[in-house]
N, C-alpha and C positions, 0 to 999 in steps of 0.2 A: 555859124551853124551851116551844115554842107546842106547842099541842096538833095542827097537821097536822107537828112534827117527832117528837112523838111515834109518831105513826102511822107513819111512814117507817123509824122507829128499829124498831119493833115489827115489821114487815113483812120489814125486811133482817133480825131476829131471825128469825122463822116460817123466809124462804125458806132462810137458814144452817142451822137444825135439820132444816129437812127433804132439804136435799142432804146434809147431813150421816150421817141416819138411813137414804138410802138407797143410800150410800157402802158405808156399814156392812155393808146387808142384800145387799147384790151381790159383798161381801167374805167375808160367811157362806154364801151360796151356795155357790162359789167353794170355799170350805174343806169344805163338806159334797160337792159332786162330788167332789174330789179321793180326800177322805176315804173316801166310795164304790166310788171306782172303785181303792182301794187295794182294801179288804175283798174288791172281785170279784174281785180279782186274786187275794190270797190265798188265797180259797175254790176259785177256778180252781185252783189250783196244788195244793193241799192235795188236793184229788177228783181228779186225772190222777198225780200222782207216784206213787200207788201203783201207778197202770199200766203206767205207765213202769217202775218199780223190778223188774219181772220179767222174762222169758224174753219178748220180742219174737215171737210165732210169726208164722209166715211165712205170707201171704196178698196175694194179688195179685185185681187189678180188669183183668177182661179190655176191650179195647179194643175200643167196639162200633161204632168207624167203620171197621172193617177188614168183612169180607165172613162172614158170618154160619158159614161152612164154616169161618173162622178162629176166632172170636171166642167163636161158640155162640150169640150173639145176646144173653147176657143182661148184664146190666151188676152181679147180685151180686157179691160177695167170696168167691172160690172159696180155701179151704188146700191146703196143699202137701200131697200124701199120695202114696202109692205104692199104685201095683194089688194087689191081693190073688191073682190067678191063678198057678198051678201053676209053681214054678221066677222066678216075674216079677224075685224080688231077686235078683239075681247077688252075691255080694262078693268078693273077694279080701284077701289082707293079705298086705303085705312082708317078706319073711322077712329084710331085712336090719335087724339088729340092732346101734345101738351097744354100745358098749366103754367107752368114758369121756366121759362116765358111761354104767353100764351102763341098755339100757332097762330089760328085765324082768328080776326075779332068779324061776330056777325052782328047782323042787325035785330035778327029774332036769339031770345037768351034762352031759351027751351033747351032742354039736351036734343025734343025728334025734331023740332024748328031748326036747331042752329045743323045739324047732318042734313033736315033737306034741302035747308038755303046754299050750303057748301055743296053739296050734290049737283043743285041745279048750274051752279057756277062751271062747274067741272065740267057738263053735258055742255053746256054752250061754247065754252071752248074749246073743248076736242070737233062739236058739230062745226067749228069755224075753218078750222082747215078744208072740209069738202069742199069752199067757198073760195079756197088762192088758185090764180091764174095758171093754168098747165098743169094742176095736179092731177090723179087717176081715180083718186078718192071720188067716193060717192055719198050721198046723205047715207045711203043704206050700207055702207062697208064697217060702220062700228056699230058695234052689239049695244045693248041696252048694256048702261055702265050697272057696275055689282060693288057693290061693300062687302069687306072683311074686317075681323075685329082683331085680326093679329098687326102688332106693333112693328116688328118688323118685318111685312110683307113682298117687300123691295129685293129681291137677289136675282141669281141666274137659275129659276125654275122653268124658266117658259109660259110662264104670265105676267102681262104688263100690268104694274102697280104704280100706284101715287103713294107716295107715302110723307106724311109733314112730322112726324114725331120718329122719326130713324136716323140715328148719328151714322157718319160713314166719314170714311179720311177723306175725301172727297173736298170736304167744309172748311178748303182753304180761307183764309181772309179774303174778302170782297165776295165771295160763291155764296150765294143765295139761293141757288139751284140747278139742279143741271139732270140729266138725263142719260143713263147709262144704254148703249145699243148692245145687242149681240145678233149677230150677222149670220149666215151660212154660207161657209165655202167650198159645199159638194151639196152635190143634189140628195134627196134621203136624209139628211141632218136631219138631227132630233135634239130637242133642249129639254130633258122633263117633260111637263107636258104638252108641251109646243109638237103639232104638228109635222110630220113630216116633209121636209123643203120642197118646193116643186121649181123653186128656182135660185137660182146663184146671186148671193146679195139680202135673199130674203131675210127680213127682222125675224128672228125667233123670240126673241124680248126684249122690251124698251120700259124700263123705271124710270119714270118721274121720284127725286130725292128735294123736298123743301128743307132746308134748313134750320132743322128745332131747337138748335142753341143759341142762338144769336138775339144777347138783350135788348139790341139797340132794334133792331127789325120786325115789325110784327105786320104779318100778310092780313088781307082784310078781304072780304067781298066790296062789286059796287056798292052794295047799299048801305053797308058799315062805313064808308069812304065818308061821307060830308063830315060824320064825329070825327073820324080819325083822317085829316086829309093827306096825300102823299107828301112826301117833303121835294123841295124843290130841287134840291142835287141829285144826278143823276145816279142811276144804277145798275147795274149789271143786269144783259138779259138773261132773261130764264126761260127754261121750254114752252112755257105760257104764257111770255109777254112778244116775245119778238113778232109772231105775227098774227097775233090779236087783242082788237080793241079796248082798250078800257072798262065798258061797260059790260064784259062777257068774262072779264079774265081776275084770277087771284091775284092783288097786287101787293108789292108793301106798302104799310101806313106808316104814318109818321112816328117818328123815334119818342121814348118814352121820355 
């Protein structure tokens, strides 16, 4: 073999190892991106789930191409809250009660006995919140509570209702309760008969919905409790348990 086939021979070697080497290095690239952009992800994911994994509170972003009389003019993140002023929470609750299943078990069997033992249950718990740490709430900011004897009480009218005998899609499995908000996001909003908003975020109506279908569940006042006592596995909160005490609040009793 001549030595200019040498050289030829040696050259297609060189140019082979080095497409070859940078074959390689565009392939290691390539697996390093990917590889990367996995971990962000999972880090992504890993730092937001736990924010996700809680209580969603409710906050809205006022629209500031609306007219400044609407809007307020600012573009922060305003939460949903309710006025503090004299009487401003109205509530009622429905004094119709199922049967099968029963909603409440009370302690007095009377039909006026067993609405006012439930009544007074209701007042003490809504009075409990004026009592949490940083609120704006006042003893004096919810109205004398009212009964109604419509069954389905519960919508988007602009009065805040309890309601324990009103089916709603809502009464996923494990949902024992929950509470629907509706917010204002301009100033002047109106819900029915809600009030007109005097501020961005204002509650126009908040329903309490208890759970009337569910056999295995049945709510009780304290004083029903020692017959019927709670069961030991844990349960879902509900607008009326998370932060208030046992002896003030609607719980469930034990499975049938």
């Amino acid at each position: 073999m001549t030595s200019a086939s040498l050289r030829v021979l040696r050259a297609s070697a060189l140019a082979f190892s080095f497409a070859w080497r940078l074959k390689m290095r565009t392939r290691l690239r390539s697996i390093l991106y990917k590889l990367s952009s996995a971990l962000f992800s999972a880090f992504y994911l890993a730092a937001t789930a736990q924010a996700a994994a809680g209580y969603a509170f409710n906050q809205l972003v006022p629209d500031v191409r609306q007219p400044v009389s609407l809007s307020g003019g600012s573009a922060c993140p305003v939460r949903a809250h309710q006025l503090s002023a004299a009487s401003s929470i109205a509530v009622r609750w429905s004094t119709t009660l199922g049967t099968s299943p029963v909603s409440i078990l009370t302690q007095n069997q009377t039909a006026a006995a067993r609405l006012a033992e439930i009544e007074q249950v209701i007042s003490q718990s809504l009075s409990v919140w004026t009592g949490v740490t940083g609120t704006t709430l006042l003893p004096t900011t919810i109205a004398p509570l009212a009964r109604t004897a419509t069954q389905n009480a519960c919508g988007s009218d602009g009065l805040n209702s309890i309601c324990f005998d009103q089916a709603d899609a809502a009464f996923t499995p494990g949902v024992l309760a929950f509470t629907r908000v509706i917010t204002s996001d301009a100033l002047g909003e109106q819900l029915g008969s809600s009030p007109a908003a005097t501020q961005l975020g204002q509650i126009l109506d908040a329903d309490i919905y208890f759970d009337p279908g569910n056999a295995q569940v049945t709510f009780a006042t304290p004083a029903a409790l020692p017959a019927s006592p709670k069961p030991t596995t844990s349960h879902p909160s509900s607008p009326t348990s998370s932060a208030i005490s046992s002896d003030s609040a609607i719980l469930p009793s034990g499975t049938p």
